[in-house]
Each structure stands twice: as C-alpha cells, then as structure tokens.
PATOR-839077 format. One line per 8 residues: number of its first residue (from 1); for each residue x, y, z of N, C-alpha, C, O. Coordinates in Angstrom, 3 decimals, padded with zeros to 6 digits. Each point is the difference from the previous one (the first is absolute). Last residue first. Layout:
<recs>
NUM = X/Y/Z/X/Y/Z/X/Y/Z/X/Y/Z; ...
</recs>
This chain:
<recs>
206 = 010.671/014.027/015.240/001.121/001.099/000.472/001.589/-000.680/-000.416/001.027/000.631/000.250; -005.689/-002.234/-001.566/000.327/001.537/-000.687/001.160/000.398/000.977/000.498/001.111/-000.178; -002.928/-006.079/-001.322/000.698/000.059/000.994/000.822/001.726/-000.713/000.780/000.076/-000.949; -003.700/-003.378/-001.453/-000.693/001.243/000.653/000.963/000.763/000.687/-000.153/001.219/-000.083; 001.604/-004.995/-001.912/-000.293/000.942/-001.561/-000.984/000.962/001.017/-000.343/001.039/-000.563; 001.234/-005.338/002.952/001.348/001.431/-000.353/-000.443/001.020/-000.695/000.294/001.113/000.435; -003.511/-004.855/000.106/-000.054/001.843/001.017/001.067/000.431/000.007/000.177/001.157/000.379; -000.423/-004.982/-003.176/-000.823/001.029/-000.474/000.047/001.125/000.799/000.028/001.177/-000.359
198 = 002.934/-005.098/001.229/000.094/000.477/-000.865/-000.548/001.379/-000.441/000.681/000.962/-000.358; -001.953/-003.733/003.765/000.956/000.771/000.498/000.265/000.827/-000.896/-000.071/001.207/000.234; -002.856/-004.794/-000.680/-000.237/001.359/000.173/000.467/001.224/000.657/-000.541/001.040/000.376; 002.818/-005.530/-001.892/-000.716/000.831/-001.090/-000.612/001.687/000.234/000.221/001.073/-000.561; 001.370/-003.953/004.057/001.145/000.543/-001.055/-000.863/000.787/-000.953/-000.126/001.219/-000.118; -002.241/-003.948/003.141/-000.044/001.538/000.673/002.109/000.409/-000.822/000.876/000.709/000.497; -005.547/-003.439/-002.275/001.512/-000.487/000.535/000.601/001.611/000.655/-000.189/001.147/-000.406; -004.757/-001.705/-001.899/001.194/-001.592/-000.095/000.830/000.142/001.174/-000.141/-000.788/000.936
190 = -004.001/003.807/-002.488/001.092/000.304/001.248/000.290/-001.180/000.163/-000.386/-000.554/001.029; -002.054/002.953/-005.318/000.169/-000.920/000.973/001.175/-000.255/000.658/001.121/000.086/-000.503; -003.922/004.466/-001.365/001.205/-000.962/-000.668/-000.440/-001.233/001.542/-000.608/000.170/001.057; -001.950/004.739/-003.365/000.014/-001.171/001.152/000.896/-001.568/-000.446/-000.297/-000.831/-000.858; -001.400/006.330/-000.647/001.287/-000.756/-000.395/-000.156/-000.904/001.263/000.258/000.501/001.095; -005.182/001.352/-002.342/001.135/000.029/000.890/001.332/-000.561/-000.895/-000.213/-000.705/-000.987; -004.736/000.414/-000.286/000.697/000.733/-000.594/001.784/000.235/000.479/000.945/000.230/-000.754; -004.608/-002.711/002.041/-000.490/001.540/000.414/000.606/001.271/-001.033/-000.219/001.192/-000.218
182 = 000.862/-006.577/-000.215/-001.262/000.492/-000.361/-000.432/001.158/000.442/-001.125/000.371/-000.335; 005.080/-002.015/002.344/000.428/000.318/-001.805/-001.514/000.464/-000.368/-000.109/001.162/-000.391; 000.189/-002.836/004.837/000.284/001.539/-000.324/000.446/000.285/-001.180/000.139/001.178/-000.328; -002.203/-005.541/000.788/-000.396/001.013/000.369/000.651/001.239/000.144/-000.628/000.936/-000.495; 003.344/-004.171/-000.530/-000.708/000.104/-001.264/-001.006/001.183/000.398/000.065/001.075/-000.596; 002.831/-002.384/004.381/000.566/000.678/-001.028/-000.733/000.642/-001.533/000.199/001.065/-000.585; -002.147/-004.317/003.476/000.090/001.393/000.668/000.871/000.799/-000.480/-000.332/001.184/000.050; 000.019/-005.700/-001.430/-000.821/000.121/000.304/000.112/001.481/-000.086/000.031/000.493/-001.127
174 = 003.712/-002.450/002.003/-000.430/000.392/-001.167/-001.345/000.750/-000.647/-000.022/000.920/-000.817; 003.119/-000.831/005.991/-001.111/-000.808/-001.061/-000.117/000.526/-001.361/-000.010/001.209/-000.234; 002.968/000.654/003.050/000.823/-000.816/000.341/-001.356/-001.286/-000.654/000.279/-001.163/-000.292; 000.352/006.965/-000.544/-000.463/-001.132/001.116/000.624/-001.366/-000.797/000.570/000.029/-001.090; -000.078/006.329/000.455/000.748/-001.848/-000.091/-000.853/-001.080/000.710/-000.084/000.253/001.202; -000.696/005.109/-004.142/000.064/-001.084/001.455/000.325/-001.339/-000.224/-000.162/-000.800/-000.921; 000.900/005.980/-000.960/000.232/-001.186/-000.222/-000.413/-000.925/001.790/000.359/000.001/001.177; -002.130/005.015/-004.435/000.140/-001.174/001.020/001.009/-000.879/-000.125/000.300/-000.066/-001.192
166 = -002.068/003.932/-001.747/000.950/000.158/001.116/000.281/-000.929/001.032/000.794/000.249/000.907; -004.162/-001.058/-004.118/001.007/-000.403/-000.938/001.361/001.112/000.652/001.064/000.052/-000.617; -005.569/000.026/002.444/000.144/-001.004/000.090/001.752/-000.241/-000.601/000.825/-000.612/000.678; -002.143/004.917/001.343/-000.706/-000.506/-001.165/000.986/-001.355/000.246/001.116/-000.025/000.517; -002.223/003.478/003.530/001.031/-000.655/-000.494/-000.874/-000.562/-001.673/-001.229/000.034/-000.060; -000.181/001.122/005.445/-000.223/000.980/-000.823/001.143/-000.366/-001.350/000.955/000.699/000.337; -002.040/-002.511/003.633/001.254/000.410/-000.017/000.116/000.613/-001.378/001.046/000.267/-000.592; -005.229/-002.220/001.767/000.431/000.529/001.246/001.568/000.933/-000.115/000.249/000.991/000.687
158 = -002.318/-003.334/-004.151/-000.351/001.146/000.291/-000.076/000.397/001.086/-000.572/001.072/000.198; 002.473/-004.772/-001.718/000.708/000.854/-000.880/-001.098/001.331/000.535/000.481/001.118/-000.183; -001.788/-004.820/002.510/001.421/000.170/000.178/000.943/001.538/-000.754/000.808/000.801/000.470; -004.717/-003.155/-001.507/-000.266/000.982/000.914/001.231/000.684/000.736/000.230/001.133/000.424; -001.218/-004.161/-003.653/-000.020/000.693/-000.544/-000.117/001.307/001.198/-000.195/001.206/-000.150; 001.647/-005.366/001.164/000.928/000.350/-000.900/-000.514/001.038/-000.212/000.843/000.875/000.198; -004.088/-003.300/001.862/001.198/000.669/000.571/001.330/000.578/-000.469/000.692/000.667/000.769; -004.544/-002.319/-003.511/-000.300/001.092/001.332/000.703/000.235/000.704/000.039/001.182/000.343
150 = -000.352/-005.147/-003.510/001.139/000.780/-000.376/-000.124/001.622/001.144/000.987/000.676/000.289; -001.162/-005.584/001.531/-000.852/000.840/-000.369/000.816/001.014/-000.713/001.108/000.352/000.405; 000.638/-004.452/001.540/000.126/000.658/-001.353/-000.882/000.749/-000.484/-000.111/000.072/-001.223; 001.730/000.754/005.605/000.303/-000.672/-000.953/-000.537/-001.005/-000.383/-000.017/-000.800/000.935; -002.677/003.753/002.595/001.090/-000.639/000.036/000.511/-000.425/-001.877/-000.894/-000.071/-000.843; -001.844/004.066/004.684/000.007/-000.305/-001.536/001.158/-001.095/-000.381/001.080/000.529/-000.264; -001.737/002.599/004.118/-001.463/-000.801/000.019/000.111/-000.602/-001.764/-000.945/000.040/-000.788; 004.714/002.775/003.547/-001.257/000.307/-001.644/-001.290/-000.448/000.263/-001.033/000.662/-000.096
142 = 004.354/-002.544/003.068/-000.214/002.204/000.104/-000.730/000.383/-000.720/-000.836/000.875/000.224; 001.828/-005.718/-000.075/-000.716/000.412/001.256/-000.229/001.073/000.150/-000.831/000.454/000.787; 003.663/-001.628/-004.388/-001.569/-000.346/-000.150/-000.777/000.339/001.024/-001.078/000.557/-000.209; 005.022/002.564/-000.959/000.144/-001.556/000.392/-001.792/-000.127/-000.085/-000.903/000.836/-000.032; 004.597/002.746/-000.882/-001.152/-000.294/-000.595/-000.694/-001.372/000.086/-000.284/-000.709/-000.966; 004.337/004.192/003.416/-000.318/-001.409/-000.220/-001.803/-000.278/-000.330/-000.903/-000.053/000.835; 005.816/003.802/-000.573/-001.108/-000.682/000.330/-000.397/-000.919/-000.642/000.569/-000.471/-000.984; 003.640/001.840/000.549/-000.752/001.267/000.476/-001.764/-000.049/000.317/-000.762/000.943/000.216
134 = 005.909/-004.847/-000.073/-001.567/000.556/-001.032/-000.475/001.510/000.965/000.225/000.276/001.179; 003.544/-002.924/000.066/000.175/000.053/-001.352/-001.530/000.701/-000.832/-000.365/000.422/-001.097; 001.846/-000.238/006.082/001.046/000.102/-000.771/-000.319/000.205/-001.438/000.349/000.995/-000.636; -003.500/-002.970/003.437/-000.099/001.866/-000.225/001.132/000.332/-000.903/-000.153/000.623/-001.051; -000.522/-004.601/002.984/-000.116/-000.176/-001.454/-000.439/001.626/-000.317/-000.403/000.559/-001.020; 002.075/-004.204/004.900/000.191/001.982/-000.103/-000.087/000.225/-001.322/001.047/000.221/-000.608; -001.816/-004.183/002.973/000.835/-000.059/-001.162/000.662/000.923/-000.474/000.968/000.083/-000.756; -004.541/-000.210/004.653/001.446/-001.226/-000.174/000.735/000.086/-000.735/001.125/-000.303/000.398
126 = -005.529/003.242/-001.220/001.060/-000.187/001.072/001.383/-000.525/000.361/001.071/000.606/-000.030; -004.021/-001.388/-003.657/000.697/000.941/-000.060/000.473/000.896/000.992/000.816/000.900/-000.202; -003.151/-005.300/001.105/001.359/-000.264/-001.481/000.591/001.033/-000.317/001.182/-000.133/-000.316; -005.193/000.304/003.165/001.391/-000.965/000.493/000.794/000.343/-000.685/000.931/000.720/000.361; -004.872/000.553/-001.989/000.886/001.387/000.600/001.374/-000.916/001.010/001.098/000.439/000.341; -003.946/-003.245/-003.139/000.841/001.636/-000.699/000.449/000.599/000.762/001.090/000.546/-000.174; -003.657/-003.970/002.143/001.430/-000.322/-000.736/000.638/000.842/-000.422/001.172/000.236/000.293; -005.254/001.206/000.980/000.722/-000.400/001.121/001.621/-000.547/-000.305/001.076/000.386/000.458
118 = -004.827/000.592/-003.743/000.371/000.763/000.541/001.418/-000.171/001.174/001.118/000.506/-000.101; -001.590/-003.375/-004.160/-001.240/000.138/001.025/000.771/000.887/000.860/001.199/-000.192/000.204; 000.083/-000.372/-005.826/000.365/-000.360/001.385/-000.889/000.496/000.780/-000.660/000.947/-000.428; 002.046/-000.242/-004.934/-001.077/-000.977/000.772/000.994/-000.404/001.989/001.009/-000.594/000.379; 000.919/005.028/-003.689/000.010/-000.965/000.283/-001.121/-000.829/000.849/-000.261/000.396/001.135; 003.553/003.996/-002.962/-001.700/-001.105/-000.930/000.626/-000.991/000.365/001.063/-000.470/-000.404; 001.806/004.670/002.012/000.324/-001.614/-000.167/-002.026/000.222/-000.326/-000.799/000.834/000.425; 004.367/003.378/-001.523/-000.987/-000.821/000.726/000.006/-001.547/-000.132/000.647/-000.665/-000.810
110 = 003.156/005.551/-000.582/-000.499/-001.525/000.202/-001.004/-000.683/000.894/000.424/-000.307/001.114; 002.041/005.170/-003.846/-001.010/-000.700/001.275/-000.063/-001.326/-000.400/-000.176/-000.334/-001.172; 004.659/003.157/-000.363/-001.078/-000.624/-000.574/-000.828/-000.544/001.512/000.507/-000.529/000.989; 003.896/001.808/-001.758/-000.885/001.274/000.406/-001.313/-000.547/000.305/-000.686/000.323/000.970; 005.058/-002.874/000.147/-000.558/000.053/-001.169/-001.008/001.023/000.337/-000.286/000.172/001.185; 003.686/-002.576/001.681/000.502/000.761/-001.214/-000.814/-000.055/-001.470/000.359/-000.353/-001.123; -001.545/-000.924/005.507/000.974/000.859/000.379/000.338/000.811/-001.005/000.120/001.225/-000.038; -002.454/-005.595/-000.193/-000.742/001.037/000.126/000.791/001.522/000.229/-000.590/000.987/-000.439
102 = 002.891/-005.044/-000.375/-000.353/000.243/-000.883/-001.053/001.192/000.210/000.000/000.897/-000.843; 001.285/-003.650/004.239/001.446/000.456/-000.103/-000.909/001.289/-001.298/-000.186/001.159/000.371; -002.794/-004.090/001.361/000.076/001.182/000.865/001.329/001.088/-000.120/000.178/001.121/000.479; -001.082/-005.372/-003.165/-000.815/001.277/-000.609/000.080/001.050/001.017/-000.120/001.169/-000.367; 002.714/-004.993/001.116/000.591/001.144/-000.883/-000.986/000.894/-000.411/000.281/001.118/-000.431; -001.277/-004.237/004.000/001.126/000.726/000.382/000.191/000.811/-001.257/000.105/001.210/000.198; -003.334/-004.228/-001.074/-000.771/000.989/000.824/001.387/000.765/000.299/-000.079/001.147/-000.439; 001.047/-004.375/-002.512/-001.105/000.653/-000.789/000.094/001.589/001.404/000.392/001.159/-000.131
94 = 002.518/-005.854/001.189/-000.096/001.504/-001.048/-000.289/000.879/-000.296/000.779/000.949/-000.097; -003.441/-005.439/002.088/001.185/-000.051/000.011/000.895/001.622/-001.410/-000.346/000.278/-001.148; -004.600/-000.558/003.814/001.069/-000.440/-000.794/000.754/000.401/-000.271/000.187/001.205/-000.173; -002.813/-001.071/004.711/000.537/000.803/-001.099/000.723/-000.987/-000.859/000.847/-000.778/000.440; -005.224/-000.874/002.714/001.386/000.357/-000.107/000.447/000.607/-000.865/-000.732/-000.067/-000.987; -003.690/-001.634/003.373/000.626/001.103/-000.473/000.875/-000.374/000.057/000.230/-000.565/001.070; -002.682/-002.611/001.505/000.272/-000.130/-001.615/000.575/001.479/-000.483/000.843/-000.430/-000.787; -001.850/000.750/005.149/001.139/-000.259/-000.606/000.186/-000.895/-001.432/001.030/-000.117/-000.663
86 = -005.393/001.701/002.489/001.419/001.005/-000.089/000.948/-000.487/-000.378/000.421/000.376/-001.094; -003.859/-003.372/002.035/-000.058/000.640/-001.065/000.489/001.215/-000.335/-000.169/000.461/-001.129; 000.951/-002.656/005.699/000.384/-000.800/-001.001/-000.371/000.576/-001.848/000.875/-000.151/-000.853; -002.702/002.162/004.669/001.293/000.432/-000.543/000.842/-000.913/-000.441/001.091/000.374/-000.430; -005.978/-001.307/001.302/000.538/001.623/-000.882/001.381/000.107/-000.523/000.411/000.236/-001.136; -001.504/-003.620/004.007/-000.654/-000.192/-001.484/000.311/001.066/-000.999/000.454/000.104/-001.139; -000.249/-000.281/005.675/001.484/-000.782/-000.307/-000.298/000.031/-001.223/000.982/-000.031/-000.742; -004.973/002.509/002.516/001.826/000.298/000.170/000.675/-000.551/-000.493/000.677/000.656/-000.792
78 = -004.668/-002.454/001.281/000.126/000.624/-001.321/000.809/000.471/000.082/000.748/-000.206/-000.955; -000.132/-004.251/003.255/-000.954/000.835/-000.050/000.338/000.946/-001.018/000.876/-000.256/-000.826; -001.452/-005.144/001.771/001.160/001.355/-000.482/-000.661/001.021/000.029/-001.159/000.010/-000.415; -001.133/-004.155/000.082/001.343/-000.585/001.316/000.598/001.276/000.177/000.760/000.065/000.966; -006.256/000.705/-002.950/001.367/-000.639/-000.369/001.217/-000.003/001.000/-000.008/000.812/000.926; -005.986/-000.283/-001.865/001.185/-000.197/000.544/001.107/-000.520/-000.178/000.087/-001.222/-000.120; -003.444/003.877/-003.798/-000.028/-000.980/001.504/001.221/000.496/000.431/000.785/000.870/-000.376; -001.066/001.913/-002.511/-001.449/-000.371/000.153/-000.546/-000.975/001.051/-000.974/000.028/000.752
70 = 005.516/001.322/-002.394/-000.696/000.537/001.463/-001.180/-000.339/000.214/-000.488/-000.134/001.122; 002.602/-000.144/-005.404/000.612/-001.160/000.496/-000.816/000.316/001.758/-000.455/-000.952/000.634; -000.370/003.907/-005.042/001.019/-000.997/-000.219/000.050/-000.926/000.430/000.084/-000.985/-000.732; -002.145/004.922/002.431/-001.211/-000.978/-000.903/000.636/-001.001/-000.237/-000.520/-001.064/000.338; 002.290/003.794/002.612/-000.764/-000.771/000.581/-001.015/-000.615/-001.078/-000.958/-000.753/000.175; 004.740/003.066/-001.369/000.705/-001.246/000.684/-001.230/-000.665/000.632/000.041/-001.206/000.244; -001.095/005.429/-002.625/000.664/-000.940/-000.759/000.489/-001.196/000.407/000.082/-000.919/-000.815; -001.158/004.175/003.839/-001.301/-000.229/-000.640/000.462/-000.743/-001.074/-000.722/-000.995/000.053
62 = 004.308/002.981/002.316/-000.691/-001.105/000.590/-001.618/-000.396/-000.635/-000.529/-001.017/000.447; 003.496/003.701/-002.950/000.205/-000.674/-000.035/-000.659/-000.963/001.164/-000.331/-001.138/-000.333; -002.521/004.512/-001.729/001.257/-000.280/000.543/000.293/-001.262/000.332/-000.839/-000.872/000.224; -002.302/003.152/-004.773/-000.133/-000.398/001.356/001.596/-000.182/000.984/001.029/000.033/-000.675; -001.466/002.041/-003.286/-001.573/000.286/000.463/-000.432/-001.347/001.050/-001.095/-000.326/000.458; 005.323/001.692/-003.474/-000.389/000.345/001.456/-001.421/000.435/000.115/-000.522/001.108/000.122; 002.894/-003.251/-003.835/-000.521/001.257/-000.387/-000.113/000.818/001.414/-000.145/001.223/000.000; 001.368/-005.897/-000.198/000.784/000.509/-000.819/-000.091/001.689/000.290/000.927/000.704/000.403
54 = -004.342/-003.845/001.438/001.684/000.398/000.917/000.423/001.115/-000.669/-000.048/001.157/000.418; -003.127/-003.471/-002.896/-000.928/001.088/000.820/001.546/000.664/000.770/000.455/001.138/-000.115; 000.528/-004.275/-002.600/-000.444/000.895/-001.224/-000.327/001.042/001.335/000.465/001.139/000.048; 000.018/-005.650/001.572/001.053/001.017/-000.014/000.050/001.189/-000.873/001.002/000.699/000.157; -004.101/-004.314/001.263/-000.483/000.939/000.176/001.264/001.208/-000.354/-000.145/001.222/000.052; -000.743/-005.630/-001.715/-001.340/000.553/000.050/000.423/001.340/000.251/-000.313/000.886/-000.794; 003.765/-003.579/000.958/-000.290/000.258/-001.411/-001.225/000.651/000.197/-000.086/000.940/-000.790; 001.461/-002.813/004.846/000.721/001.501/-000.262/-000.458/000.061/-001.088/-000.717/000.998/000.067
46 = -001.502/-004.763/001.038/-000.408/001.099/000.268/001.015/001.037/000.051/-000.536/001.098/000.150; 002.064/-004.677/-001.706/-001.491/000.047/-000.707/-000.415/001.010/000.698/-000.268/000.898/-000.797; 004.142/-001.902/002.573/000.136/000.214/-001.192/-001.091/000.132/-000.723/000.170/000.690/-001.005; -000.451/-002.650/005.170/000.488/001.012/000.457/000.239/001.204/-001.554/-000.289/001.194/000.070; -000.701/-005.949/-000.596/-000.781/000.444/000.698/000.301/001.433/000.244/-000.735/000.688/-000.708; 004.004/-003.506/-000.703/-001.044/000.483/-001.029/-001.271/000.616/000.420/-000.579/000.708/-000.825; 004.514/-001.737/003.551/000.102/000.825/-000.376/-001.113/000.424/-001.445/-000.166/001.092/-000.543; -000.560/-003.123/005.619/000.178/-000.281/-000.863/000.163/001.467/-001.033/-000.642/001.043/000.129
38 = 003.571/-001.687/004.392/-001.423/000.093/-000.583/000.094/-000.264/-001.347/001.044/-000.012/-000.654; 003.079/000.683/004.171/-000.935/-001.044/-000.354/-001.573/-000.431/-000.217/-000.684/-000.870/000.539; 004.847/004.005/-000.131/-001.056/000.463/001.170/-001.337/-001.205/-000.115/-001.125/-000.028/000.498; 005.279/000.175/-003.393/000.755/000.505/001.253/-001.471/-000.136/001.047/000.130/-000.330/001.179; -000.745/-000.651/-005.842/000.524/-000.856/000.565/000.426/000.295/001.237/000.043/-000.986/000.735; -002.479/003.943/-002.835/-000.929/-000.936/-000.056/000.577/-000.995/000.855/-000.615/-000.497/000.944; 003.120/004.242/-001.735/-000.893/000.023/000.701/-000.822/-001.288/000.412/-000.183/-000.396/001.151; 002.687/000.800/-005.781/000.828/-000.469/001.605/-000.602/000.491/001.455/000.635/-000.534/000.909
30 = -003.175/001.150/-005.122/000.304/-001.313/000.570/001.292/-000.300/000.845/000.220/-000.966/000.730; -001.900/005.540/-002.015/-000.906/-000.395/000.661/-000.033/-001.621/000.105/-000.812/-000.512/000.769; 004.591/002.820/-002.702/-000.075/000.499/001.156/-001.076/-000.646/001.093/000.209/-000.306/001.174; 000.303/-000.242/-006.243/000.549/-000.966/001.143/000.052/000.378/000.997/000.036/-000.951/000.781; -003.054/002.960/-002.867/-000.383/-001.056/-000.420/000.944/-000.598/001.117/-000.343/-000.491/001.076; 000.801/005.247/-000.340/-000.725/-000.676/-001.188/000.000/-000.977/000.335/000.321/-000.017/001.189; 000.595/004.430/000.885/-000.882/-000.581/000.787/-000.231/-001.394/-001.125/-001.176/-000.364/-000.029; 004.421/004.390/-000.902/-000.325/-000.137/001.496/-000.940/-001.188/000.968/000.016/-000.197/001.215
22 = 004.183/000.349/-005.559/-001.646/000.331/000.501/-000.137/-000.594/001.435/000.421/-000.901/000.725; 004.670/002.494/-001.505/-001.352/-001.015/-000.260/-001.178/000.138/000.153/-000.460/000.509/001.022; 003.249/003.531/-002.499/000.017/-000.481/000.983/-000.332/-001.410/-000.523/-000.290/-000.172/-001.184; 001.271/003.533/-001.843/000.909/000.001/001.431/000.070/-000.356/000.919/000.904/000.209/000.809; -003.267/-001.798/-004.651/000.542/000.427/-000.142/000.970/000.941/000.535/000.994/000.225/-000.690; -004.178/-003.561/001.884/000.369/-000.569/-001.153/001.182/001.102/-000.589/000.881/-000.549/-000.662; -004.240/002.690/003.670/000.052/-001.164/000.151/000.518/-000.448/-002.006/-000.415/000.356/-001.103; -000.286/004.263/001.337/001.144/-000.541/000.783/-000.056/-001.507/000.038/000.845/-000.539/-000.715
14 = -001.861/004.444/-003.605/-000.541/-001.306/000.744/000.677/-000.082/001.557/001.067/000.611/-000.052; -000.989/003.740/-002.395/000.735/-001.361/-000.353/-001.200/-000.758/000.806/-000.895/000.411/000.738; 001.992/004.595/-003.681/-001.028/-000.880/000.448/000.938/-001.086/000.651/001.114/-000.185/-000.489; 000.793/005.327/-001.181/-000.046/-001.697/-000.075/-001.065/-000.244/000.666/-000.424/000.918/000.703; 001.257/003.795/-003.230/-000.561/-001.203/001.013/000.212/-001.309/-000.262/-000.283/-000.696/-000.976; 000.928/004.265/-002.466/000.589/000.851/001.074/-000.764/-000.959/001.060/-000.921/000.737/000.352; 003.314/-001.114/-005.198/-000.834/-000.719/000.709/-000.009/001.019/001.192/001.022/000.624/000.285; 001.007/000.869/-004.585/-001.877/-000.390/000.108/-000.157/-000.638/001.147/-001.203/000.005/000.260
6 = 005.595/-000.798/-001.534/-000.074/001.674/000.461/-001.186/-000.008/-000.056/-000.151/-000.539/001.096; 001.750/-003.249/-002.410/-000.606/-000.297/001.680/-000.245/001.455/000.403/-000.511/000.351/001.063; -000.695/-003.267/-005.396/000.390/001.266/000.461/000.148/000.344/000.935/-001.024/000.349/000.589; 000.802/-005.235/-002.998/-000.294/000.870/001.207/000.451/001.193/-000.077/001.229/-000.030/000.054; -001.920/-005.285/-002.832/000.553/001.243/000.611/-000.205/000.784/000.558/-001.006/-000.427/000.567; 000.758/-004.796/-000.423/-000.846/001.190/000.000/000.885/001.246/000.000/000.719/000.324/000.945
</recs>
C-alpha cells in the first residue's frame, strides 16, 4: 500500500492483540474454566449471549459475572474471579515499550478503537500507563458502539474531527481492518511488531 504519510495527521490503533493481550477472549475464558473448574461450554454460551451488552457498557462487570457463572452457587468467589481476569493482561512483547519510546518523537495524536468492557479498560490503561501512548481512548464502553459496526469508526473521525484518508489505523484482525477500509480509513494489519515498526518511522518528526 502506498501512503502519503505528509496527509496523515492521526493514528488510530487497536490495543488488545496489539500492545497488549486481549483483555477478556476465548483462551483467557478456558484457562479460567480449568483453574476454577467449571463448565467451560456452558459458561461460553451465555458470555456469547451477553458480551455485545458488556462490550458497549451497558451493563457491569459484576452484572456480567452474575449472568455468566454467579447465577448459582460456586467453590470461588467473584474477587478471586475478577482478578484472575486482570491478569490475563499482559504487554506484548516490544510493541508497548517502543510505542511509548515512539510517542515522544512524533507530533501526531494517537487514539486507541477499541472492543473492551468498562472495568477492564480502565485496568489496562491504568497498569500499562497507556496514557503514554494514546491521547485518548474511543473504546466501546465510552462510545456505546463496538467493532465491526462501521459507527464507531465513523465517529471516531468526527470526534477528532479528521477525513478518513488522514488516518492510519492498525489492528491485529482482518476482519476489522476491512471495516475501517469500508470508512474509507488507511487501516493496515498489525502482523509483527517489525513491520509495524516499519510504518510509524515514516511519522516519527523530531
């Protein structure tokens, strides 16, 4: 893809998958399954019901844990539960230390678009100090609007006031990459944290 990077004036990024690990997914929710010993298809049929509602924050996380698994009685309580689903967070490997290196030396605003439930989000940009790299955070729980709706993208560009083809956002799904190509956005996929090392040199102004 080529690129005018003098036209670009905003990055977009993804975080889970891309400076961070996702916050709450699939394997996260089966090594749970195994550590706290419940069933995990069970528990999985109803997050699929209701995590769209999480996503967007229209409900909290203990209202999410009591439809999930609280509904009855269980050996564990929601504390150990909780923060066992904290520490699935971790920084990947690279990515998160140099973009905070990389924010330093670039003019350019940077937000994170990103599907995540309130409570986690603000974990993750706490802990991680993800202030460093982004100037805020267009997150699903803030919008009320989750990925691959194209609505958050488009809102995105009008919150920060911006034309699509000044953008570049990176995520780490294809899926969601294509959606912000359909806004119109420069939205590349986030392989390998070389590659997308590659592209934010070409921002890097001091």
């Amino acid at each position: 893809m080529e690129l005018d990077f003098s036209k670009i004036k905003v990055v977009f990024m993804d975080i889970g998958g891309v400076t961070l690990s996702n916050g709450w997914d699939h394997d996260s929710r089966q090594k749970a399954a195994q550590v706290f010993g419940f069933d995990y298809e069970e528990m999985n049929t109803l997050h699929n019901f209701i995590y769209n509602v999480f996503e967007i924050g229209s409900i909290s996380l203990d209202a999410y844990l009591d439809t999930v698994l609280f509904y009855k009685a269980q050996n564990f309580t929601k504390d150990n539960f909780k923060k066992f689903m904290y520490e699935q967070s971790t920084a990947l490997p690279y990515m998160l230390s140099w973009l905070k290196y990389w924010k330093t030396k670039t003019n350019l605003p940077v937000f994170a678009i990103n599907n995540e439930s309130r409570e986690l989000n603000d974990y993750r940009i706490k802990t991680f100090e993800l202030h460093q790299i982004f100037d805020g955070f267009l997150s699903s729980c803030y919008v009320g609007i989750r990925k691959p709706d194209p609505r958050i993208f488009q809102k995105a560009l009008e919150i920060v006031q911006v034309l699509p083809e000044e953008c570049l956002y990176f995520d780490d799904r294809p899926m969601l990459v294509h959606a912000a190509k359909q806004v119109g956005i420069n939205a590349i996929l986030h392989e390998n944290f070389d590659a997308t090392k590659a592209i934010l040199d070409n921002l890097i102004t001091e």
